[in-house]
C-alpha positions in Angstrom: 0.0 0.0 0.0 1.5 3.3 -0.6 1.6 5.9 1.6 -0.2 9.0 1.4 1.1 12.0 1.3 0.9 14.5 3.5 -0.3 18.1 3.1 2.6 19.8 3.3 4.3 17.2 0.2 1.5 18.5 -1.8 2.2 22.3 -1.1 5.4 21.1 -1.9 4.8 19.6 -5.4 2.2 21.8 -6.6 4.8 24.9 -5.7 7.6 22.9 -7.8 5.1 22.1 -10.5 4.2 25.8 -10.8 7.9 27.1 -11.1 8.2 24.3 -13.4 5.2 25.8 -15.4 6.7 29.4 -15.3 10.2 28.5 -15.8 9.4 27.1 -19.6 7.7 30.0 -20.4 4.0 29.3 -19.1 2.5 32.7 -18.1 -0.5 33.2 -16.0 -3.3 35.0 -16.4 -5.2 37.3 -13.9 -8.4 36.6 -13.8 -11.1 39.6 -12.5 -13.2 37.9 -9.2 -16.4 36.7 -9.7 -16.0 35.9 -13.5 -17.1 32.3 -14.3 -15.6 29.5 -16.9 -19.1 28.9 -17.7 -20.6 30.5 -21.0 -24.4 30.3 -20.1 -25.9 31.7 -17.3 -27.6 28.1 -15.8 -27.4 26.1 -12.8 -24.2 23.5 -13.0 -26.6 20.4 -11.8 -29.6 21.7 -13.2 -29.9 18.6 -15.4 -30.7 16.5 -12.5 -34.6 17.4 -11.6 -34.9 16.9 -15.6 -36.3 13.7 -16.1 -36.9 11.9 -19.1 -40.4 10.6 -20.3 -41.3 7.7 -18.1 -41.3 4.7 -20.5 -43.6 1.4 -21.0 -42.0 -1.3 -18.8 -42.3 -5.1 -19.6 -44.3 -6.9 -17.3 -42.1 -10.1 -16.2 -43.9 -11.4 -13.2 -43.6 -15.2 -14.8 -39.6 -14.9 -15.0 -39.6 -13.3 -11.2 -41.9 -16.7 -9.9 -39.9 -18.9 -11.6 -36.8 -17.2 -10.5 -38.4 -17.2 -6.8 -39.0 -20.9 -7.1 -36.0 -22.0 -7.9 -34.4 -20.3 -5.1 -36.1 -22.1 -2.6 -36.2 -25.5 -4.2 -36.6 -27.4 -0.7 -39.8 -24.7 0.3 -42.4 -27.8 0.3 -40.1 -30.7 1.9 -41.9 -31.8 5.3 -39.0 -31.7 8.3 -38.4 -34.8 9.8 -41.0 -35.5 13.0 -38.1 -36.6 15.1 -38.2 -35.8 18.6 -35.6 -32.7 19.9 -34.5 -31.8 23.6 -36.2 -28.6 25.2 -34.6 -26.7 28.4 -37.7 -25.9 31.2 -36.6 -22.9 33.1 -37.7 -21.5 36.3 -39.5 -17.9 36.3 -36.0 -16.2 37.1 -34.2 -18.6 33.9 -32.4 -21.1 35.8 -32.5 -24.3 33.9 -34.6 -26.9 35.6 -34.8 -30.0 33.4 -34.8 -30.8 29.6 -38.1 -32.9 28.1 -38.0 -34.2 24.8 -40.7 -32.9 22.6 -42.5 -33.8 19.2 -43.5 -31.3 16.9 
């Protein structure tokens, strides 16, 4: 895993990248505050309450049930009726006794 670098190594490399930058000839511009990149005057997300059409769907309830039955392919198997232990406790949950039951 490589380590991360810490803030001050970014500083560090963005400065050296920008005296890199100016060194070759690279000149920057001043830009006046509050002037934007964008050419139209619209919301940068506004595309996200636009919603297309809603379209027809494809009703596929036979592939979902046959896809649900084969999930649980052992659904209708009876369990076995053998007899299992049960613990009997008190009111208070101290174990009393254990009785064999049948379901």
């Amino acid at each position: 895993m490589k380590p991360v670098p810490t803030k001050a190594e970014l500083r560090a490399e963005l400065e050296r990248q920008m005296q890199e930058y100016l060194q070759t000839g690279g000149v920057v511009k001043n830009v006046p505050r509050g002037v934007s990149g964008q050419l139209e005057n619209r919301p940068l997300f506004g595309h996200i309450g636009d919603n297309p059409p809603r379209q027809e769907r494809t009703p596929v309830d036979d592939v979902v049930q046959a896809v649900e039955a084969r999930k649980h392919p052992h659904a209708n198997v009876k369990k076995s009726k053998r007899p299992r232990k049960k613990l009997i406790t008190d009111d208070f949950g101290e174990p009393l006794r254990w009785v064999w039951i049948e379901d």
